[in-house]
C-alpha positions as CSV (number, residue, x, y, z in Angstrom):
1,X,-30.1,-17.9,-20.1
2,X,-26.9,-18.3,-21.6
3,X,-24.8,-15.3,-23.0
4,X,-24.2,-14.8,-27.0
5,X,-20.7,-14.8,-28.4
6,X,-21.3,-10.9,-29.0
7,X,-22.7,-10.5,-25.0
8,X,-18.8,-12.4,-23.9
9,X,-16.9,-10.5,-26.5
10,X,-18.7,-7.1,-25.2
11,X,-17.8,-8.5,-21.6
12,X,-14.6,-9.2,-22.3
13,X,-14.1,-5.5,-23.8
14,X,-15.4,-3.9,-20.4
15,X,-13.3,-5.5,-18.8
16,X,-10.3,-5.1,-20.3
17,X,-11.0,-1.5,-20.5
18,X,-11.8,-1.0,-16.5
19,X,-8.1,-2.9,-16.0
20,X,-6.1,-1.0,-18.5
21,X,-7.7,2.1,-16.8
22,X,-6.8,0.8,-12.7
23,X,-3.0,0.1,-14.5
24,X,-2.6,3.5,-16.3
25,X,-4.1,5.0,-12.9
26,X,-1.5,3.2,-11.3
27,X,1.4,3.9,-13.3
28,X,0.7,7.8,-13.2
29,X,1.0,7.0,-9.2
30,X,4.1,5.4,-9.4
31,X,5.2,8.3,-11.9
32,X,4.3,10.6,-9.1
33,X,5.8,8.9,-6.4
34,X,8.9,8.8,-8.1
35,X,9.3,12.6,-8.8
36,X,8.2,12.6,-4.9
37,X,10.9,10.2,-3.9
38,X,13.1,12.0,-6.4
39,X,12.5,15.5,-4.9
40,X,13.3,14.1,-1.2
41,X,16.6,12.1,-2.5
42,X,17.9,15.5,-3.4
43,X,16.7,16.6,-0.3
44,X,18.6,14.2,1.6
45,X,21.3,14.5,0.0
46,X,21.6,18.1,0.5
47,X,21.2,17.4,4.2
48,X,23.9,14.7,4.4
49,X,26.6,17.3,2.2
50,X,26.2,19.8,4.9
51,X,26.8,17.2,8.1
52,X,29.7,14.8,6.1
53,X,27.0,11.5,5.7
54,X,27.5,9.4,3.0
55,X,24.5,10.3,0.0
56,X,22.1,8.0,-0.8
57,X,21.3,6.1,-4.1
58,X,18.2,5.1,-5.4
59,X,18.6,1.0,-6.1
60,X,15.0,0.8,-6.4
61,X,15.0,0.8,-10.4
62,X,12.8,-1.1,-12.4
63,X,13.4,-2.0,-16.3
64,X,12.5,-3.9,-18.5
65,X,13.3,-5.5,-22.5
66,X,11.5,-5.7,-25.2
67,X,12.4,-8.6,-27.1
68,X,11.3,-8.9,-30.8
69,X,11.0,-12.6,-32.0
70,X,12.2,-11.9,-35.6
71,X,15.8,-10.7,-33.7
72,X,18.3,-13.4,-33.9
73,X,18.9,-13.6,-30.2
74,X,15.5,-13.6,-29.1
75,X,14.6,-16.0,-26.3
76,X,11.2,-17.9,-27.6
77,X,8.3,-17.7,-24.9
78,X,7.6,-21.1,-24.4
79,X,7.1,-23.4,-21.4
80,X,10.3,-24.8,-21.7
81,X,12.0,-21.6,-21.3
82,X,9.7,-20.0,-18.8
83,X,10.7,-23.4,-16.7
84,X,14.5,-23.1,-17.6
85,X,14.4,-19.5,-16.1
86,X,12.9,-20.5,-12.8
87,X,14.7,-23.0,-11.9
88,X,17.5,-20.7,-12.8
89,X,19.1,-23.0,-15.9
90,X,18.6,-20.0,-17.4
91,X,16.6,-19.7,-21.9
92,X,19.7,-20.9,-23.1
93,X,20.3,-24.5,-21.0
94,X,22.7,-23.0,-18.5
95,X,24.8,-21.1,-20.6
């Protein structure tokens, strides 16, 4: 039996809503673990004051840019580009 356009579509909805739920479960982890890892920087920190250690820095900073295709500078997200990056040539041929 094979499955109506409305059957896929319905599919398609649960499915997208059981992912965005595992990655919004796994961002408020992250979130957590960061106030955690946060918490136990200061901690260390504290610990390495009172003996003359160096502190440490977190370097483990993600971020990311949001780039609006009407801007000017936007890079266009084609396979051209995708490949330029890569390979390391870089969106705007090397520049």
């Amino acid at each position: 039996m094979s499955k109506s356009f409305k059957d896929w579509l319905s599919e398609g909805e649960n499915l997208y809503a059981a992912a965005l739920g595992e990655y919004q479960a796994l961002e408020a982890q992250i979130m957590d673990l960061e106030q955690k890892l946060s918490v136990k920087r200061d901690e260390v920190n504290e610990i390495a004051a009172v003996i003359k250690k160096e502190p440490i820095e977190s370097s483990r900073r993600l971020s990311a840019e949001i780039v609006d295709r009407g801007q000017p500078n936007s890079v266009p997200n084609t396979q051209s580009t995708i490949a330029r990056a890569l390979t390391g040539r870089g969106p705007l041929g090397g520049r």
